[in-house]
Phi, psi and omega in degrees: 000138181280162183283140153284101187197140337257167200267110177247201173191140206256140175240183167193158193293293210264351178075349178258303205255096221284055237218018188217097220264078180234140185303116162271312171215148214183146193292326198280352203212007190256161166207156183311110163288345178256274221275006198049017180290160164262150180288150165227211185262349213276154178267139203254330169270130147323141163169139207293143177085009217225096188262124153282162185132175164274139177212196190054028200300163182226140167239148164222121179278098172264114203223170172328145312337344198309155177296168182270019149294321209279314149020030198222194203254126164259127191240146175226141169198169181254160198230122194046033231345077224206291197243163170221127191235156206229166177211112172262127197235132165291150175287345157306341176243035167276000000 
């Protein structure tokens, strides 16, 4: 089984034309928001079916009314299904 690495997400201006590309999460680049270690893929349970990397993603768009921190696209997916790992990405950098 291949690595699922990295989890990306395609945006458009315009809803036709998909034309703008960005890493939302990767086994390579995340880290323990309490210890700053960085996280990796690896599996840590045995079990069948079980690619590392993230999958299965889900997104929720928070916007106005919300305070404007909070304001951004958030993806949660699982990882080795093992973890549920959250990402919050601002919308400038979409």
């Amino acid at each position: 089984m291949g690595l699922r690495d990295p989890l990306t997400i395609a945006t458009s201006r315009d809803g036709l034309v998909f034309d703008h590309a960005a890493v939302v999460m990767s086994c390579t680049n995340l880290s323990d928001s309490v210890t700053g270690a960085t996280t990796n893929c690896s599996v840590r349970h045995s079990g069948a079916y079980k690619n590392p990397g993230p999958s299965y993603p889900q997104g929720l768009a928070v916007i106005h009314p919300a305070p404007t921190t909070l304001r951004m696209l958030y993806i949660a997916a699982s990882v080795n299904k093992e973890d549920i790992w959250v990402a919050g990405v601002e919308y400038a950098s979409l």
